[in-house]
C-alpha positions in Angstrom: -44.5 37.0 6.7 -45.2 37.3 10.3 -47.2 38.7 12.9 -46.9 39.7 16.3 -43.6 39.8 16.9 -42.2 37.7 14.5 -44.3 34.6 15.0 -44.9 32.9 11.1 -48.8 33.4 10.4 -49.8 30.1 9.2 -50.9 29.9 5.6 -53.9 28.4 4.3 -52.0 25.9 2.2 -50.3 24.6 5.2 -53.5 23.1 6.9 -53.9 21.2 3.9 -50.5 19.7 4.2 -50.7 19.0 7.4 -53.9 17.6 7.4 -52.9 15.6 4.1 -50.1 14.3 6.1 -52.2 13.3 9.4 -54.7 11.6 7.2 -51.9 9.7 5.6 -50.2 8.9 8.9 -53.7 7.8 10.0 -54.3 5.3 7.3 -51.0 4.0 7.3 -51.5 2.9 11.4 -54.8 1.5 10.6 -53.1 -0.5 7.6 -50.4 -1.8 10.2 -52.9 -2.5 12.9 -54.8 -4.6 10.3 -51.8 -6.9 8.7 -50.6 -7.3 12.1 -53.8 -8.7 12.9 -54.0 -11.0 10.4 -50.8 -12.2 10.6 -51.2 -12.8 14.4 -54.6 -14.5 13.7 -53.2 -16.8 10.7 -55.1 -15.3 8.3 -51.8 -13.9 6.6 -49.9 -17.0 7.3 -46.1 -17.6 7.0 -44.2 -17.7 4.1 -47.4 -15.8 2.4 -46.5 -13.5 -0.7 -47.8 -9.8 0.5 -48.5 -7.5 -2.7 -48.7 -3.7 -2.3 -51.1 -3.7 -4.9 -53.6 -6.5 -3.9 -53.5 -5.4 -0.4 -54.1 -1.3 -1.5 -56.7 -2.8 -3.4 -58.6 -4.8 -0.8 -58.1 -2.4 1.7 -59.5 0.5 -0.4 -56.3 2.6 0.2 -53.6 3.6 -2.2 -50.1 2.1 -2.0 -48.4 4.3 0.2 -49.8 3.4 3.5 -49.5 0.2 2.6 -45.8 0.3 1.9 -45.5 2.2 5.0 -47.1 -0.3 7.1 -45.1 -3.3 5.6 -42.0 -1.3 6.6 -43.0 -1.3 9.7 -43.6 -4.6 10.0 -40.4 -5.7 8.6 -38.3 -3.5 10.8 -40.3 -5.3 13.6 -39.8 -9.0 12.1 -43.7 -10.1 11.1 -42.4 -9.4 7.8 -39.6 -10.5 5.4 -37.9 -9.9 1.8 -37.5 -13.0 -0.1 -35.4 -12.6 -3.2 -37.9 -13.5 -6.1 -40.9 -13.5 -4.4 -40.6 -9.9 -2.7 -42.3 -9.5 1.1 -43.9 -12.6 2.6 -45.0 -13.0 6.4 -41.8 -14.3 8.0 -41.3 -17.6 9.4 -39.7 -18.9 12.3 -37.5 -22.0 12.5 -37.1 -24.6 15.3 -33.8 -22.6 16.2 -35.6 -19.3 16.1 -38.2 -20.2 18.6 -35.4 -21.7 20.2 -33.6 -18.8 20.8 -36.6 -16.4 21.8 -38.3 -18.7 23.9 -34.8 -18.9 25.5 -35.1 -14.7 25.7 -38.4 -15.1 27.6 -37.2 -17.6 29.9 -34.4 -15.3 31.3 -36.7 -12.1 31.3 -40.1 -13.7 32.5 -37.8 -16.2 35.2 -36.4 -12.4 36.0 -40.3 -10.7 36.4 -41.9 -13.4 38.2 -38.9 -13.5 40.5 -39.3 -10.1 41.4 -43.3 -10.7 41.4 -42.7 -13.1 44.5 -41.5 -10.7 46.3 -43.8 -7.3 46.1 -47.0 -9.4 45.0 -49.9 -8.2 47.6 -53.1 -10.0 48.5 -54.8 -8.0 45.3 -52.4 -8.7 43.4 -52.8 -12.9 43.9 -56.5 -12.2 43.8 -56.5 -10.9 40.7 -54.3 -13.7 39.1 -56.7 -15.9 40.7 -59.6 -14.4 38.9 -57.7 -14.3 35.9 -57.6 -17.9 36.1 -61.1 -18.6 36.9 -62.0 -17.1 33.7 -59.9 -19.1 32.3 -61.5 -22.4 33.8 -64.5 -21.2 32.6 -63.1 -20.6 28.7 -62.0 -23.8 28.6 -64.9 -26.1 30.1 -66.9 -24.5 27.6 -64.1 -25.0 24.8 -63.5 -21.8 24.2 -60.1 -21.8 22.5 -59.8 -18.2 22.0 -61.2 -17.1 25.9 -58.4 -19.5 26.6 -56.3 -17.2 24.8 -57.2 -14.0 25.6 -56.9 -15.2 29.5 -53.7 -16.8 29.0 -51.9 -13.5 27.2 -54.1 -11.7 30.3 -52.2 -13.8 32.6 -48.3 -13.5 31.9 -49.1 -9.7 30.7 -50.3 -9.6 34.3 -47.1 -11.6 36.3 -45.2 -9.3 34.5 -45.8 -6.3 35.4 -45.8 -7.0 39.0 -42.4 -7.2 38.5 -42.3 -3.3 38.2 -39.8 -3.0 35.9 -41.1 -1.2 32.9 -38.1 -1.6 30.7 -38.4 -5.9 31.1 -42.4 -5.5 29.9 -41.3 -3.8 26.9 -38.8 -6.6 25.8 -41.3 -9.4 26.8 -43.5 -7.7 25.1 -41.9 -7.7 21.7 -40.8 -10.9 22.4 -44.4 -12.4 22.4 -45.2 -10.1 19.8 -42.7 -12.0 17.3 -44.4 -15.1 18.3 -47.9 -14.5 18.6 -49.2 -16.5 15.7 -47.1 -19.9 16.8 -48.2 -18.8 20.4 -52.0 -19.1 19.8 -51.5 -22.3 17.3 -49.5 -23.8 19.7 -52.6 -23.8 22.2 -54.7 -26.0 19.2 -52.8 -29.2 20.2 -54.3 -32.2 22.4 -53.8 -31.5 25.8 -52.1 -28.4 25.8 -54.7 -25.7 27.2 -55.2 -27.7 30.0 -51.2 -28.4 30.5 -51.1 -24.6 30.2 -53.9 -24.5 33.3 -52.0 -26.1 35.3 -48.7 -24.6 34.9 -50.2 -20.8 35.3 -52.0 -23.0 38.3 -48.8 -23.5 39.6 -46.6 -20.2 38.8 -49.9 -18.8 41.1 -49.3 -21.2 44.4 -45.7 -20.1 44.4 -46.9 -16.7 44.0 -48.8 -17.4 47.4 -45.7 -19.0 49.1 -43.6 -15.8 47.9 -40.5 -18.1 47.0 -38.6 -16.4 44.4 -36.9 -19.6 43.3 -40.0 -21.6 43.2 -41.6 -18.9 40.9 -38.4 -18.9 38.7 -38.3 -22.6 38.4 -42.1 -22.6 37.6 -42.2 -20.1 35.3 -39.0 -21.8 33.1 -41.0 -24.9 33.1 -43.6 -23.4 31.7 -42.1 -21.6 29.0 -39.9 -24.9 28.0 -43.3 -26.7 27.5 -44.3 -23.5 25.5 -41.6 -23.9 23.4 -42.1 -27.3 22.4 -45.7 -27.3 21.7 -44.3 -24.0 19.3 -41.8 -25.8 17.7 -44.2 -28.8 17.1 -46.4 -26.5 15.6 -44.3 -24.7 13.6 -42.3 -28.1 11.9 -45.8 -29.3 10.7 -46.2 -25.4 9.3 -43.3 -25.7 7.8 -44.1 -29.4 6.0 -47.0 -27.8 4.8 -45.9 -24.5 3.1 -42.9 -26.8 2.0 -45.7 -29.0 0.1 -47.1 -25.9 -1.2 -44.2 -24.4 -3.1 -43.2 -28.0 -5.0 -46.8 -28.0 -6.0 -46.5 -24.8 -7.3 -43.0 -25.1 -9.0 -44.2 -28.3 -10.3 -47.1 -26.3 -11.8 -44.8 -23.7 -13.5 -43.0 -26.5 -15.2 -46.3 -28.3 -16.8 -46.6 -26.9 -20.9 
Protein backbone atom coordinates (compact mmCIF):
# COMPACT_ATOMS: atom_id res chain seq x y z
CA UNK A 1 0.00 0.00 0.00
CA UNK A 2 1.00 3.52 -0.60
CA UNK A 3 0.16 6.98 -0.48
CA UNK A 4 0.94 10.06 -2.23
CA UNK A 5 2.46 9.04 -5.01
CA UNK A 6 3.66 5.90 -4.33
CA UNK A 7 5.57 6.50 -1.13
CA UNK A 8 5.01 3.11 1.33
CA UNK A 9 2.79 4.35 4.33
CA UNK A 10 4.49 3.01 7.28
CA UNK A 11 2.63 0.30 9.26
CA UNK A 12 2.04 0.26 12.76
CA UNK A 13 3.98 -3.04 13.13
CA UNK A 14 6.94 -1.50 11.68
CA UNK A 15 7.59 1.02 14.58
CA UNK A 16 7.66 -1.83 16.73
CA UNK A 17 10.41 -3.43 14.85
CA UNK A 18 12.23 -0.77 14.52
CA UNK A 19 12.10 0.36 17.80
CA UNK A 20 12.70 -3.35 19.01
CA UNK A 21 15.78 -3.23 16.90
CA UNK A 22 17.13 0.33 18.29
CA UNK A 23 16.53 -0.80 21.82
CA UNK A 24 18.49 -3.93 21.06
CA UNK A 25 21.30 -2.01 19.17
CA UNK A 26 21.22 0.24 22.27
CA UNK A 27 21.80 -2.42 24.91
CA UNK A 28 24.22 -4.13 22.95
CA UNK A 29 26.65 -0.72 22.85
CA UNK A 30 26.05 -0.25 26.40
CA UNK A 31 27.08 -4.00 26.99
CA UNK A 32 30.30 -3.30 24.88
CA UNK A 33 31.05 0.04 26.49
CA UNK A 34 30.88 -1.88 29.85
CA UNK A 35 33.19 -5.15 29.15
CA UNK A 36 35.47 -2.85 27.51
CA UNK A 37 35.72 -1.01 30.53
CA UNK A 38 36.34 -3.62 32.63
CA UNK A 39 38.70 -5.19 30.76
CA UNK A 40 40.71 -1.84 30.29
CA UNK A 41 40.41 -1.28 34.17
CA UNK A 42 41.55 -5.12 35.09
CA UNK A 43 38.48 -5.95 36.48
CA UNK A 44 37.97 -8.60 33.47
CA UNK A 45 41.58 -9.58 33.53
CA UNK A 46 43.46 -11.59 30.88
CA UNK A 47 43.03 -15.05 30.21
CA UNK A 48 39.48 -14.63 32.16
CA UNK A 49 36.73 -17.14 31.04
CA UNK A 50 33.74 -14.69 29.70
CA UNK A 51 30.16 -16.58 29.91
CA UNK A 52 27.15 -15.29 27.89
CA UNK A 53 25.10 -16.41 30.43
CA UNK A 54 26.82 -15.10 33.67
CA UNK A 55 27.40 -11.88 32.15
CA UNK A 56 23.42 -11.64 30.65
CA UNK A 57 22.71 -12.37 34.04
CA UNK A 58 24.71 -9.74 35.95
CA UNK A 59 24.03 -7.29 33.59
CA UNK A 60 20.27 -7.77 33.69
CA UNK A 61 20.09 -8.23 29.82
CA UNK A 62 19.36 -11.29 27.70
CA UNK A 63 22.14 -13.02 25.73
CA UNK A 64 21.97 -11.40 22.66
CA UNK A 65 23.52 -8.16 23.39
CA UNK A 66 25.86 -9.83 25.05
CA UNK A 67 26.92 -12.04 22.30
CA UNK A 68 26.94 -9.03 20.18
CA UNK A 69 29.18 -7.09 22.19
CA UNK A 70 31.73 -10.02 22.63
CA UNK A 71 31.77 -10.01 18.86
CA UNK A 72 32.75 -6.96 18.86
CA UNK A 73 35.32 -7.13 21.04
CA UNK A 74 36.85 -10.02 19.45
CA UNK A 75 36.92 -8.59 15.95
CA UNK A 76 38.78 -5.74 17.82
CA UNK A 77 41.30 -8.04 19.86
CA UNK A 78 40.12 -7.49 23.76
CA UNK A 79 38.66 -10.74 23.27
CA UNK A 80 39.75 -14.28 22.28
CA UNK A 81 38.36 -18.02 21.52
CA UNK A 82 40.18 -20.52 23.43
CA UNK A 83 39.39 -24.10 22.42
CA UNK A 84 37.84 -25.68 25.64
CA UNK A 85 37.40 -22.91 27.61
CA UNK A 86 35.37 -20.68 24.95
CA UNK A 87 35.91 -16.57 25.06
CA UNK A 88 38.47 -15.32 27.58
CA UNK A 89 39.93 -11.63 27.69
CA UNK A 90 42.97 -11.95 25.42
CA UNK A 91 46.46 -11.71 26.45
CA UNK A 92 49.39 -10.26 25.04
CA UNK A 93 52.86 -11.79 24.96
CA UNK A 94 56.33 -10.12 25.28
CA UNK A 95 56.46 -10.42 21.36
CA UNK A 96 52.98 -8.86 21.02
CA UNK A 97 53.79 -5.75 22.95
CA UNK A 98 56.81 -6.00 21.06
CA UNK A 99 55.46 -5.63 17.94
CA UNK A 100 52.68 -2.88 18.72
CA UNK A 101 54.74 -0.85 20.79
CA UNK A 102 57.06 -1.06 17.64
CA UNK A 103 53.64 0.24 15.54
CA UNK A 104 53.45 3.27 17.89
CA UNK A 105 56.92 4.06 17.69
CA UNK A 106 56.83 4.57 13.87
CA UNK A 107 53.27 6.36 13.91
CA UNK A 108 53.76 8.58 17.17
CA UNK A 109 57.85 9.29 16.00
CA UNK A 110 55.70 10.26 12.62
CA UNK A 111 52.92 12.70 14.64
CA UNK A 112 55.17 14.39 16.90
CA UNK A 113 57.52 14.92 13.96
CA UNK A 114 54.95 16.76 12.20
CA UNK A 115 53.85 18.36 15.67
CA UNK A 116 57.33 20.18 15.70
CA UNK A 117 56.63 21.73 12.92
CA UNK A 118 52.94 23.47 12.99
CA UNK A 119 52.75 23.42 16.98
CA UNK A 120 51.71 27.25 17.93
CA UNK A 121 52.30 29.12 21.19
CA UNK A 122 48.66 27.51 22.31
CA UNK A 123 49.37 24.61 21.27
CA UNK A 124 52.73 24.29 23.79
CA UNK A 125 50.67 26.04 26.32
CA UNK A 126 48.28 23.61 26.48
CA UNK A 127 50.78 20.67 26.69
CA UNK A 128 52.23 22.56 29.35
CA UNK A 129 49.04 22.67 31.34
CA UNK A 130 48.48 19.23 30.54
CA UNK A 131 51.53 18.51 32.38
CA UNK A 132 50.97 20.64 35.40
CA UNK A 133 48.02 18.61 36.12
CA UNK A 134 49.89 16.04 35.94
CA UNK A 135 52.59 17.24 38.56
CA UNK A 136 49.83 17.88 40.66
CA UNK A 137 48.24 13.97 40.19
CA UNK A 138 51.23 12.68 41.13
CA UNK A 139 52.58 14.79 44.23
CA UNK A 140 49.38 13.88 45.62
CA UNK A 141 49.72 10.08 44.47
CA UNK A 142 47.14 10.09 42.43
CA UNK A 143 47.77 7.07 40.16
CA UNK A 144 44.81 7.33 38.14
CA UNK A 145 44.99 11.61 37.55
CA UNK A 146 48.36 10.36 36.44
CA UNK A 147 46.66 8.42 34.03
CA UNK A 148 44.07 10.24 32.76
CA UNK A 149 46.76 13.14 32.14
CA UNK A 150 49.17 10.96 30.59
CA UNK A 151 46.49 9.34 27.88
CA UNK A 152 45.46 13.41 27.77
CA UNK A 153 48.93 14.01 26.81
CA UNK A 154 49.95 11.75 23.80
CA UNK A 155 45.99 11.97 22.65
CA UNK A 156 46.99 15.61 22.54
CA UNK A 157 50.83 15.50 20.57
CA UNK A 158 49.00 13.58 18.27
CA UNK A 159 46.65 15.38 16.87
CA UNK A 160 48.81 18.32 16.33
CA UNK A 161 50.15 16.29 13.82
CA UNK A 162 46.89 16.85 11.72
CA UNK A 163 46.68 13.87 10.14
CA UNK A 164 43.39 12.25 11.09
CA UNK A 165 44.04 8.95 9.50
CA UNK A 166 47.48 8.38 11.97
CA UNK A 167 45.02 9.22 15.25
CA UNK A 168 42.80 6.61 14.23
CA UNK A 169 45.68 3.79 14.07
CA UNK A 170 47.30 5.17 17.30
CA UNK A 171 44.29 5.05 18.54
CA UNK A 172 43.48 1.43 18.20
CA UNK A 173 46.84 0.78 18.96
CA UNK A 174 46.56 2.09 22.54
CA UNK A 175 43.30 0.75 22.71
CA UNK A 176 44.70 -2.98 22.38
CA UNK A 177 47.05 -2.08 25.15
CA UNK A 178 45.24 -0.14 27.53
CA UNK A 179 45.04 -2.49 30.45
CA UNK A 180 49.08 -3.27 30.30
CA UNK A 181 49.33 0.56 29.63
CA UNK A 182 47.75 1.66 32.97
CA UNK A 183 49.45 -1.40 34.99
CA UNK A 184 52.53 -0.65 33.55
CA UNK A 185 52.37 2.92 35.38
CA UNK A 186 52.01 0.81 39.04
CA UNK A 187 55.73 0.03 38.95
CA UNK A 188 58.49 1.97 41.17
CA UNK A 189 59.59 4.83 39.52
CA UNK A 190 57.79 4.78 36.52
CA UNK A 191 55.13 7.74 36.78
CA UNK A 192 57.71 9.93 37.47
CA UNK A 193 60.14 8.46 34.53
CA UNK A 194 57.06 8.95 32.45
CA UNK A 195 57.10 13.01 33.80
CA UNK A 196 60.06 13.43 32.66
CA UNK A 197 60.01 12.01 29.32
CA UNK A 198 56.53 13.90 28.26
CA UNK A 199 58.85 16.77 30.17
CA UNK A 200 61.14 16.36 27.52
CA UNK A 201 58.98 15.40 24.16
CA UNK A 202 57.55 19.18 25.44
CA UNK A 203 61.06 21.21 25.40
CA UNK A 204 61.74 19.88 21.94
CA UNK A 205 58.33 20.82 21.13
CA UNK A 206 59.55 24.46 22.13
CA UNK A 207 62.79 24.14 20.01
CA UNK A 208 60.57 22.90 16.92
CA UNK A 209 63.29 20.29 16.00
CA UNK A 210 61.62 17.55 14.19
CA UNK A 211 64.38 15.03 14.92
CA UNK A 212 64.73 15.92 18.48
CA UNK A 213 60.93 15.28 18.91
CA UNK A 214 61.21 11.93 16.99
CA UNK A 215 64.16 10.81 18.97
CA UNK A 216 62.26 11.84 22.26
CA UNK A 217 59.23 10.40 21.57
CA UNK A 218 61.01 6.71 20.52
CA UNK A 219 62.66 6.88 23.80
CA UNK A 220 59.76 7.17 25.39
CA UNK A 221 57.76 4.58 24.04
CA UNK A 222 60.90 1.98 24.30
CA UNK A 223 60.70 2.68 28.14
CA UNK A 224 56.91 2.18 27.76
CA UNK A 225 57.42 -0.97 26.37
CA UNK A 226 59.55 -2.40 28.89
CA UNK A 227 57.77 -1.37 31.94
CA UNK A 228 54.61 -3.35 29.64
CA UNK A 229 56.46 -6.20 29.11
CA UNK A 230 57.58 -6.33 32.77
CA UNK A 231 54.20 -6.17 33.66
CA UNK A 232 52.74 -8.39 31.56
CA UNK A 233 55.59 -11.53 32.24
CA UNK A 234 54.64 -11.29 35.99
CA UNK A 235 50.70 -11.40 34.64
CA UNK A 236 51.45 -14.10 32.88
CA UNK A 237 53.36 -16.16 36.02
CA UNK A 238 50.34 -15.54 37.72
CA UNK A 239 47.44 -16.73 35.55
CA UNK A 240 50.06 -19.59 34.69
CA UNK A 241 49.85 -20.41 38.59
CA UNK A 242 46.30 -20.17 38.39
CA UNK A 243 45.39 -22.77 35.72
CA UNK A 244 47.92 -25.74 37.45
CA UNK A 245 45.98 -24.96 40.56
CA UNK A 246 42.94 -25.42 38.93
CA UNK A 247 43.92 -28.59 36.76
CA UNK A 248 45.38 -29.87 39.85
CA UNK A 249 42.00 -29.41 41.40
CA UNK A 250 40.10 -31.28 38.66
CA UNK A 251 42.39 -34.22 39.26
CA UNK A 252 41.76 -34.55 43.28
CA UNK A 253 38.76 -37.64 43.77
Amino acid sequence: MSVDGGVAAVQPGDNRVHGARRRSAELAEQVYRRLKQEIHGGQLPPGLRLVERAIARAKGVSRTPVREALRRLHDEGLVEYRPGRGMVVASLSTEDLAEIYALREQLEGLAVREAARRRTEADLQALEAILQRAQSALAQGDLEGVRATNEEFHRHLVTLSGMRHLQRLVAQLRDRIEFYRRRSLELPGRPVHTMEEHRLLLETLRQGDPDLAEAAMRLHLRRAREAAQRWGGHLRDTENGLMVRSRRRRRLP
